[in-house]
C-alpha positions in Angstrom: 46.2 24.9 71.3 42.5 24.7 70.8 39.9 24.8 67.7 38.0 27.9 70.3 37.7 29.9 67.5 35.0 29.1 65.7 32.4 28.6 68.2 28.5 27.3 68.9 26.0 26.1 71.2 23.1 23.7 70.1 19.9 24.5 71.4 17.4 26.3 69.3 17.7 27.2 65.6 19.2 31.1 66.4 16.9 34.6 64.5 18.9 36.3 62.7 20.0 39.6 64.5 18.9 42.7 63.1 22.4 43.9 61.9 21.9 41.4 59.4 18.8 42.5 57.8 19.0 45.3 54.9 17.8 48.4 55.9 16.8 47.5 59.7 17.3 49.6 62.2 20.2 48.6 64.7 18.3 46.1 67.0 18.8 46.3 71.1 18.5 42.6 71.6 22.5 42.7 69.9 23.8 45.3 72.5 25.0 45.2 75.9 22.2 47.4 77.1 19.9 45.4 75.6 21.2 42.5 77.3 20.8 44.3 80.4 16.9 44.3 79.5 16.8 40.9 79.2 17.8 38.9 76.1 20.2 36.3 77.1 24.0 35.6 75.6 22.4 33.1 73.2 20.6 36.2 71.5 23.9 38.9 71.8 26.0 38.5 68.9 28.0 41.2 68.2 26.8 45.3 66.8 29.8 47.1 67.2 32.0 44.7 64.6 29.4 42.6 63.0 28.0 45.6 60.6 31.5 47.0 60.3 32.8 43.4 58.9 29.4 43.1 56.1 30.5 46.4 54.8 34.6 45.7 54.6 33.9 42.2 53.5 31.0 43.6 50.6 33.3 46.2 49.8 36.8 44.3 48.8 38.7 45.6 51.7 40.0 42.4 53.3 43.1 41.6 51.4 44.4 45.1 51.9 43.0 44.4 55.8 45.1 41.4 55.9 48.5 43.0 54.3 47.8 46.0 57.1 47.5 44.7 59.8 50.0 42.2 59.6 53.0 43.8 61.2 50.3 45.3 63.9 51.2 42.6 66.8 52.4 44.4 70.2 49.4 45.9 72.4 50.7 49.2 72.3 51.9 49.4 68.5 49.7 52.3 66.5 47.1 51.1 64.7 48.6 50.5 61.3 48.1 52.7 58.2 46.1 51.7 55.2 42.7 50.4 56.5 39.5 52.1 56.1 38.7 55.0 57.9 35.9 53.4 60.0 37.8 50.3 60.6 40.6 52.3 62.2 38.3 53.8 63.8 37.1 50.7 65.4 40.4 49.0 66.1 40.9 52.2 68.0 38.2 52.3 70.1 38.2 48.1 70.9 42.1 47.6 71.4 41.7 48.7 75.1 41.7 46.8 78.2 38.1 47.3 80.0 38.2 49.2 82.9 37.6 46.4 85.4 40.7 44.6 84.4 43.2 43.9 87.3 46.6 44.2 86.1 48.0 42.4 89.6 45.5 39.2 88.9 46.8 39.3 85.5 50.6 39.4 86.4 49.9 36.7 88.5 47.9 34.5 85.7 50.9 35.0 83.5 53.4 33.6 86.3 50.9 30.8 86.5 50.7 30.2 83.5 54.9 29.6 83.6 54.6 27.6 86.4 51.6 25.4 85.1 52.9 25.1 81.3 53.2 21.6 80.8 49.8 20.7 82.4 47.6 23.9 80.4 49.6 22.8 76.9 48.1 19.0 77.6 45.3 19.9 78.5 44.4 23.1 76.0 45.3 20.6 72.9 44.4 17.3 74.0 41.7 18.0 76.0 40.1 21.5 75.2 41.0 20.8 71.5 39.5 17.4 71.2 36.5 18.5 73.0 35.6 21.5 70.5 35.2 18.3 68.1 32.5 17.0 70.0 30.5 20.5 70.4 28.5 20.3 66.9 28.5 23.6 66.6 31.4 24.7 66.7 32.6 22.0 65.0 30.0 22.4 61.9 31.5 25.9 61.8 35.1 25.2 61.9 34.6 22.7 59.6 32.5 24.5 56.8 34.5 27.5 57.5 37.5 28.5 55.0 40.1 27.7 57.6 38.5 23.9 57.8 39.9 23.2 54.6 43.5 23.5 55.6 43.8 22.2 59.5 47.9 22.5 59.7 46.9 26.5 58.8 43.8 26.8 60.9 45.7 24.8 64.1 48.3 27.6 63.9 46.0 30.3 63.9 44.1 29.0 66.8 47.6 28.2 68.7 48.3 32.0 68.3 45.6 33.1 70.3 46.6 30.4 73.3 50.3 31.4 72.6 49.8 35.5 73.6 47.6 34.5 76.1 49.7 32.6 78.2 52.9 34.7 77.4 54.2 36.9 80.5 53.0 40.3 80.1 49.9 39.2 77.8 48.1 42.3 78.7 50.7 44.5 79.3 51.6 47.3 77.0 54.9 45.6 75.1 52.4 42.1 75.3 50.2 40.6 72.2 46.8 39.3 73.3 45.0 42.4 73.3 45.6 42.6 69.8 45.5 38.9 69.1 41.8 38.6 70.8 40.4 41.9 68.8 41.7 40.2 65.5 39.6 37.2 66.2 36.8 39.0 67.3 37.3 40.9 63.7 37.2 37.2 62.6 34.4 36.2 64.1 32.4 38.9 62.6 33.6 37.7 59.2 32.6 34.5 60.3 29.1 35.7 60.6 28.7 37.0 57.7 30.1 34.3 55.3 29.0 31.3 57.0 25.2 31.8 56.3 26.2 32.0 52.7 27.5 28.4 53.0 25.1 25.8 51.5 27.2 22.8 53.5 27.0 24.8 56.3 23.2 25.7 56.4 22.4 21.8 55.3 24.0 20.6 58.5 23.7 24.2 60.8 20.7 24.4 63.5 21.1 28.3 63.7 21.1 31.2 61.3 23.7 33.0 62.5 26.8 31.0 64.2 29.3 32.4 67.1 27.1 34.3 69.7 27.7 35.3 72.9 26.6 32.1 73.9 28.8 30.2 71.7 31.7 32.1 72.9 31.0 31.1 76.8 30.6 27.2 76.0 34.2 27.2 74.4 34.8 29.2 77.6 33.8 26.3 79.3 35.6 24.0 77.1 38.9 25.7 77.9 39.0 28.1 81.4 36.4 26.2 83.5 37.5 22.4 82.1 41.0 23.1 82.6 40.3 24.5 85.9 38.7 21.6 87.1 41.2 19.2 86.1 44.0 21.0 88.1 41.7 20.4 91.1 41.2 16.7 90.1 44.4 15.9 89.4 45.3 17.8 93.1 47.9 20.1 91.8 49.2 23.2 94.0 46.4 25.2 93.3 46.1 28.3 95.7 42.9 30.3 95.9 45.0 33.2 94.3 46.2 31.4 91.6 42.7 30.5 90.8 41.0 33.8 91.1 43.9 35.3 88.9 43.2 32.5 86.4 39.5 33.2 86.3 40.3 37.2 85.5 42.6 36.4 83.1 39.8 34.3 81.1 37.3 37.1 82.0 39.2 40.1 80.6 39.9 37.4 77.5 36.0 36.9 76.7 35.2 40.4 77.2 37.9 41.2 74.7 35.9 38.7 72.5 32.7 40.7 72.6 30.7 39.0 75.2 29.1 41.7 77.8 30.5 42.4 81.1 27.2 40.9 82.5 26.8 37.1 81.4 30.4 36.6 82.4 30.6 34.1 85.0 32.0 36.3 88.7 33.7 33.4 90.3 34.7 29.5 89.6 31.3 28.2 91.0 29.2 30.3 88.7 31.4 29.1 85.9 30.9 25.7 87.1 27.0 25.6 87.2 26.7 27.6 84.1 29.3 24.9 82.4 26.7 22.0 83.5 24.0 23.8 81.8 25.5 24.6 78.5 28.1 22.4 77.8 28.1 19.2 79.2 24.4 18.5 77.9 25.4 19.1 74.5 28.7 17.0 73.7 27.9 14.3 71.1 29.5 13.8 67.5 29.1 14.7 64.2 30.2 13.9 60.9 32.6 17.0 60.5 33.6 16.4 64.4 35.0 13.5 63.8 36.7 14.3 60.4 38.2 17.1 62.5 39.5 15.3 65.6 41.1 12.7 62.9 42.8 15.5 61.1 44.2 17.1 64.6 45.2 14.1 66.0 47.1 13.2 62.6 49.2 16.5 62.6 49.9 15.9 66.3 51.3 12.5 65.8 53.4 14.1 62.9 55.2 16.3 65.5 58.3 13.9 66.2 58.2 13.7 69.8 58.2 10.4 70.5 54.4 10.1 71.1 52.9 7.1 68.9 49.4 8.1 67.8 48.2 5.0 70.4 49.3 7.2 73.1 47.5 10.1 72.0 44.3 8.1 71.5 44.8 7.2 74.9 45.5 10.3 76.8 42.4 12.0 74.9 40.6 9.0 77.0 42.2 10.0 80.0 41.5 13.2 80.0 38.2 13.5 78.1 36.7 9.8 78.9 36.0 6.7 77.4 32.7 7.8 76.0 34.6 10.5 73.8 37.2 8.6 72.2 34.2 5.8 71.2 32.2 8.9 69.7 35.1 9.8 67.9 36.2 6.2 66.8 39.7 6.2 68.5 41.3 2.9 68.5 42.0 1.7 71.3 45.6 0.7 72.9 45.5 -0.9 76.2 49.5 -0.8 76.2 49.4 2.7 76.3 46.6 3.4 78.2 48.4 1.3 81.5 51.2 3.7 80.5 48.9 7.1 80.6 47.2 5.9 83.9 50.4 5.3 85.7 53.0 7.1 83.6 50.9 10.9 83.9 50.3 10.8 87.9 53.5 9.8 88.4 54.8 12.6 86.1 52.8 15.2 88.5 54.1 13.6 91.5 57.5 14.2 90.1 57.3 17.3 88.5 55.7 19.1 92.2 58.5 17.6 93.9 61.5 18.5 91.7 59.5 22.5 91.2 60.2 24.2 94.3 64.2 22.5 94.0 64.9 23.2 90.3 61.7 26.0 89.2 63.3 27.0 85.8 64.1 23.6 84.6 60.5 22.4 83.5 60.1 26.0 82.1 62.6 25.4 79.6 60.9 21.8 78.8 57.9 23.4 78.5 59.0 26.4 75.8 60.8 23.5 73.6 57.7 21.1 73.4 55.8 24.7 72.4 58.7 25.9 70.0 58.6 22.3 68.0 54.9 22.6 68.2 54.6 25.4 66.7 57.8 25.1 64.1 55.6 21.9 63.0 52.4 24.0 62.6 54.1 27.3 60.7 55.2 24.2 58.3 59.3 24.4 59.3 59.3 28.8 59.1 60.8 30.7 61.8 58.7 33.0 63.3 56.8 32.5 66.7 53.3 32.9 66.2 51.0 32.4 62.7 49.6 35.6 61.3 45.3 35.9 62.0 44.0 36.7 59.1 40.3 37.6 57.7 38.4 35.2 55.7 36.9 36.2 52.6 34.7 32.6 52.0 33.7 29.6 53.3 35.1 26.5 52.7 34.1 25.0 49.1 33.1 21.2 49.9 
C-alpha cells in the first residue's frame, strides 16, 4: 500500500546510539525510560531489537531466520523452531499486544476498515505511497536499501503490512498483524545496521543512523493522520467512534513498531499539530524520490485496470496537490484531471448512497481491486500476502 517501511525525518544529522558503539554500555537515551527523562523520539531508536539484529546479522543467522520464520504468520502460531536461542527469546517476549490495547476499538477499526476500503486502498497507495517519495528520508533509505533495487518485490512487502492491518480480526488471536508489524520492526533493526555501511547511502544521508522513533511517527503522519484528514475533507460518514477506533488501531500499530507508549499522539488533534510540525515542513524531492515515485507509478499502471498512467498522474494531484506532482515531474493531463475532479466526488456521492441499500456489494469491489493488486505484485503466484523477509545488504548502486 505504502513505501512506510523504511522511514526518516530531516532535521539534524542523528548521533549514533550507543547500541551501536563497540563495547558501550547500553545507553538510556535508546530506552523508553530514558525517554521518559527527556530525550525526544528523534533520539529513541530501538535497544531491545537493534543489538539483537548486529549480532544475528554479524553472525550469519539471517538466511536460516528467513527459512524459519516463514510459515510463522497467524498471531497465535508458536514461535517457529530453528532460530537462535536469544532471538526466540525476543519474538517471544515482543509478539504481544500491550496492555492498553482495546480489543472493542480494534473490532471496530477492522469493521471500518471493510466499510471504508475503497477510499483507505486510494488513499494508502496513491496518496500515502506517493508521499513517502517526497520525505527524503525515507526515501534516501528505501532507495539505498536492498529492497530499492527490486520495487515490484519491495511494493509487495510493504502491501503486506497494510494488507494484515486492515484484515478483520488483525489483532485478534487467528489474525496476522501482530506478527507482520514485529517482523518489520526485526527489519528495521536490520535496516540500522546495514544502511550506515552504505557508501550511496551516507553520500546522500543527513543522519547516522536511519529509522528512529521519530522517523516512524512522520510516516505515521503520512498514512493514519493524512488519511484521516482526507475522510473529513472529502465529508465522508465519519462518526466520532469510528475515528477514535481508527486512531487505536494506528496506536497499538506504532507501538508494535517500537515507538514508546509516550510520544504517541492521545487523540486526532495531537496527531494533527504534531503532523504540522514534522511532516509537512519537510516534504520536498530528491533524486532517489523521484526515481521511486516513477518506478511505483509504473508498476501501477501495469495493473490492467483500466486506469491510463494520465489518470494516475492526476489523482496523485488530487489528492497530494499540484506542488507534488511538479516536484515529482508528473505530466500533466487536463483530460483526466476534469475526469478526477468530477468523476471521484461523484463516485463518493454514489457510493454513500447505494452503502446503507446494498453494504456487501462495494466490499466485494473492494477485495477484487486488492486481490489483482496484489496477484500483480507476487508477479502472477497465488498466495495472499508476500513473505517479510531480513535483509542482509544494502542495495549495490
Amino acid at each position: 500500500m505504502t513505501l512506510g517501511v523504511a522511514l526518516g525525518l530531516v532535521g539534524a544529522a542523528a548521533p549514533v546510539p550507543a547500541w551501536a558503539s563497540a563495547g558501550s554500555a547500553a545507553g538510556a537515551a535508546g530506552t523508553a525510560a530514558g525517554a521518559a527523562a527527556g530525550p525526544g523520539p528523534e533520539w529513541i531508536w530501538d535497544d531491545a531489537a537493534d543489538p539483537l539484529m548486529v549480532r544475528m546479522i554479524e553472525g550469519g543467522h539471517v538466511p536460516a531466520i528467513n527459512r524459519a520464520w516463514e510459515s510463522w504468520v497467524n498471531n497465535n502460531d508458536p514461535i517457529p523452531g530453528g532460530l537462535p536461542s536469544d532471538f526466540a527469546a525476543y519474538l517471544a517476549q515482543a509478539n504481544r499486544l500491550p496492555s492498553w490495547a482495546d480489543q472493542a476499538k480494534l473490532d471496530r477499526a477492522a469493521d471500518f476498515n471493510r466499510r471504508r476500503d475503497t477510499y483507505l486502498f486510494m488513499l494508502y497507495g496513491l496518496g500515502s505511497g506517493i508521499m513517502s517519495t517526497v520525505i527524503p528520508r525515507e526515501a534516501k533509505s528505501v532507495y539505498w536499501s536492498a529492497g530499492g533495487a527490486d520495487m515490484q518485490d519491495r511494493a509487495a512487502k510493504t502491501f503486506t503490512f497494510g494488507y494484515d492491518l486492515s484484515e478483520l480480526g488483525a489483532f485478534k488471536p487467528t489474525g496476522q498483524f501482530v506478527v507482520t508489524a514485529n517482523k518489520t520492526r526485526v527489519v528495521h533493526a536490520a535496516v540500522r545496521h546495514l544502511l550506515p555501511q552504505s557508501p550511496h547511502w551516507k553520500a546522500v544521508a543527513d543522519e547516522s543512523v536511519p529509522i528512529s522513533a521519530a522517523d516512524i511517527l512522520v510516516t505515521f503522519h503520512s498514512l493514519g493522520t493524512y488519511v484521516h484528514q482526507k475522510l473529513i475533507e472529502w465529508r465522508i460518514p465519519y462518526p466520532a467512534a469510528d475515528q477514535e477506533a481508527f486512531l487505536h488501531m494506528w496506536q497499538v500499530a506504532i507501538h508494535l513498531l517500537g515507538v514508546p507508549h509516550e510520544h504517541i499522539p492521545k487523540t486526532w488533534a495531537e496527531a494533527i499539530a504534531q503532523s504540522q510540525r514534522v511532516l509537512t515542513p519537510i516534504l520536498t524531492p530528491s533524486t532517489e524520490g523521484i526515481k521511486l515515485a516513477e518506478d511505483l507509478l509504473g508498476l501501477t499502471a501495469q495493473i490492467d485496470l483500466g486506469v491510463t498512467r494520465g489518470f494516475l498522474n492526476e489523482f496523485v494531484r488530487y489528492v497530494l496537490s499540484d506542488q507534488v506532482g511538479d516536484w515529482l515531474g508528473l505530466r500533466r493531463d487536463y483530460a483526466a484531471a476534469a475526469l478526477v475532479r468530477t468523476a471521484w466526488p461523484a463516485f463518493i456521492l454514489f457510493r454513500e448512497g447505494l452503502s446503507p441499500v446494498m453494504p456487501g456489494t462495494f466490499y466485494m469491489f473492494d477485495q477484487f481491486v486488492r486481490a489483482l493488486a496484489m496477484l500483480f505484485l507476487n508477479k502472477g503466484e497465488s498466495g495472499r500476502t508476500t513473505p517479510i523477509t531480513i535483509p542482509t545488504g544494502n542495495r549495490a548502486g
